[in-house]
C-alpha positions as CSV (number, residue, x, y, z in Angstrom):
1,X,0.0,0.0,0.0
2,X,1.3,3.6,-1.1
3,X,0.4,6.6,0.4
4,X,2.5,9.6,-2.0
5,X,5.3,8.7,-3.8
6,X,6.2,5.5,-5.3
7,X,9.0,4.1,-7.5
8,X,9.8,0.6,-7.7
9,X,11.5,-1.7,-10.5
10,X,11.9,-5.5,-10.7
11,X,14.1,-7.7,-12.9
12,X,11.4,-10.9,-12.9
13,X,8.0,-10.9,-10.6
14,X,5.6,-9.2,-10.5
15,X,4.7,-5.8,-8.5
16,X,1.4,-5.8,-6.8
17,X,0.5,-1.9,-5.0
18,X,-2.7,-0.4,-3.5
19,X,-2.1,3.7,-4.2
20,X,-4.6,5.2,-1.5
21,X,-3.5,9.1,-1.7
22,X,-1.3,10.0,-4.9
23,X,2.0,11.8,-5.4
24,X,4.0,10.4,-8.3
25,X,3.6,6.8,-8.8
26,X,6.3,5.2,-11.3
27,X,6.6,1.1,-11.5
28,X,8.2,-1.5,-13.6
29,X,8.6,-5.2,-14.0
30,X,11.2,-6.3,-17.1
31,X,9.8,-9.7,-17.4
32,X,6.7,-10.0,-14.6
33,X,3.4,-7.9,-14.1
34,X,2.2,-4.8,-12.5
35,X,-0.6,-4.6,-10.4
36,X,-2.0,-1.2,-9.7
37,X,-5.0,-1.2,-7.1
38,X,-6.7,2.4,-6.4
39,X,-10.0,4.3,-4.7
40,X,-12.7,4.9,-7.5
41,X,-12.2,8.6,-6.6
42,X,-8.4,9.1,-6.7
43,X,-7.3,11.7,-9.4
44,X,-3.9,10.7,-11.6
45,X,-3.1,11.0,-14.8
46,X,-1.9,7.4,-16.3
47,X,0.3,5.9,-18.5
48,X,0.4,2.6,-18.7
49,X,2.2,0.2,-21.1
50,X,2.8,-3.6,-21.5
51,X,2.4,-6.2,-23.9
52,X,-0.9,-6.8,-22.7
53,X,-2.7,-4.1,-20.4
54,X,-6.1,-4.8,-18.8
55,X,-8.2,-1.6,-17.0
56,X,-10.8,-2.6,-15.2
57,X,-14.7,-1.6,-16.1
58,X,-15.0,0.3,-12.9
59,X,-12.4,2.5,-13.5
60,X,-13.6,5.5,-15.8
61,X,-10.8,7.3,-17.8
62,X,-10.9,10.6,-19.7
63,X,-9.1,11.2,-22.4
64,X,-8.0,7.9,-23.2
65,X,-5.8,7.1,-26.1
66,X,-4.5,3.7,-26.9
67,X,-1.1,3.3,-29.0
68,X,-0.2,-0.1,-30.2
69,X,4.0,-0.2,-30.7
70,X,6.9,-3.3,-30.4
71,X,4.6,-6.1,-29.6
72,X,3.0,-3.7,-26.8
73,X,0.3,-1.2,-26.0
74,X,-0.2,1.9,-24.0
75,X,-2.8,3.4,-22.1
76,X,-2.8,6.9,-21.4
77,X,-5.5,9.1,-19.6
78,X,-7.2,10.9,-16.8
79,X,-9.0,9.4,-13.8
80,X,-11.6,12.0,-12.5
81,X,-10.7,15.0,-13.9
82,X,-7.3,15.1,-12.7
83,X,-4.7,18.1,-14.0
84,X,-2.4,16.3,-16.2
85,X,1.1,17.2,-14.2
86,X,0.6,17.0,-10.4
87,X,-0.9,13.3,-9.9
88,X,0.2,10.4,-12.0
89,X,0.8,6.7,-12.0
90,X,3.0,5.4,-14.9
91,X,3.6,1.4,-14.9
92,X,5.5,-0.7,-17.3
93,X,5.6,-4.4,-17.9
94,X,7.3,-5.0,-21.1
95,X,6.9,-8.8,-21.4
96,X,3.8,-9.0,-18.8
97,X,0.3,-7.4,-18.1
98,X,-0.5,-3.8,-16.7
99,X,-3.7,-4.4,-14.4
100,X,-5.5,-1.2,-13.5
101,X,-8.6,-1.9,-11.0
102,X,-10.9,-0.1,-8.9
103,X,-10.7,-0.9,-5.0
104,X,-11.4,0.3,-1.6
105,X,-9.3,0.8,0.9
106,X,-11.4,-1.8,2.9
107,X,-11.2,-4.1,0.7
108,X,-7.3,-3.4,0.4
109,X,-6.9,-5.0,4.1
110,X,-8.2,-8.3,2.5
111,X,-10.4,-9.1,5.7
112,X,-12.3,-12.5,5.7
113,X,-15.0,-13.3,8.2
């Protein structure tokens, strides 16, 4: 879990990060996956690229553009109306999958009963 800013990079594995308040967010995995978990009302700018990349439906983004390139694709955007500089989340996984979902912070805890 991430609470401002974030940079982390790994060689194989994956990377797997709840972002609950947002500074600058940058993440990379050369040959594993990025996970990127944040609050339906969080406001960043995104980028992300991999040779796959999977944004879940809850997750509304302005502006979107997709760019196929190399075997890969990127997503870029704005999540609730954020200004395009201050905020922003950028994760690459150039042989793996960039997942982008919607979560709570409750359900971040991962609580059973």
């Amino acid at each position: 879990s991430s609470s401002g800013c974030l940079k982390a990079s790994t060689h194989q594995g994956a990377i797997d990060v709840y972002v609950s308040q947002l500074g600058k967010v940058e993440l990379k995995s050369l040959k594993g996956s990025v996970i990127v978990k944040v609050p339906s009302s969080l406001q960043a700018h995104l980028q992300l690229s991999g040779k796959a990349v999977d944004v879940d439906s809850e997750v509304h983004i302005q502006e979107m553009a997709k760019a196929h390139k190399d075997h890969g694709i990127t997503i870029t955007g704005l999540m609730n109306q954020a200004s395009k500089h201050e905020k922003w989340i950028k994760a690459d996984a150039p042989e793996g999958t960039v997942s982008f979902r919607s979560q709570s912070w409750f359900q971040s805890l991962k609580l059973r009963d």
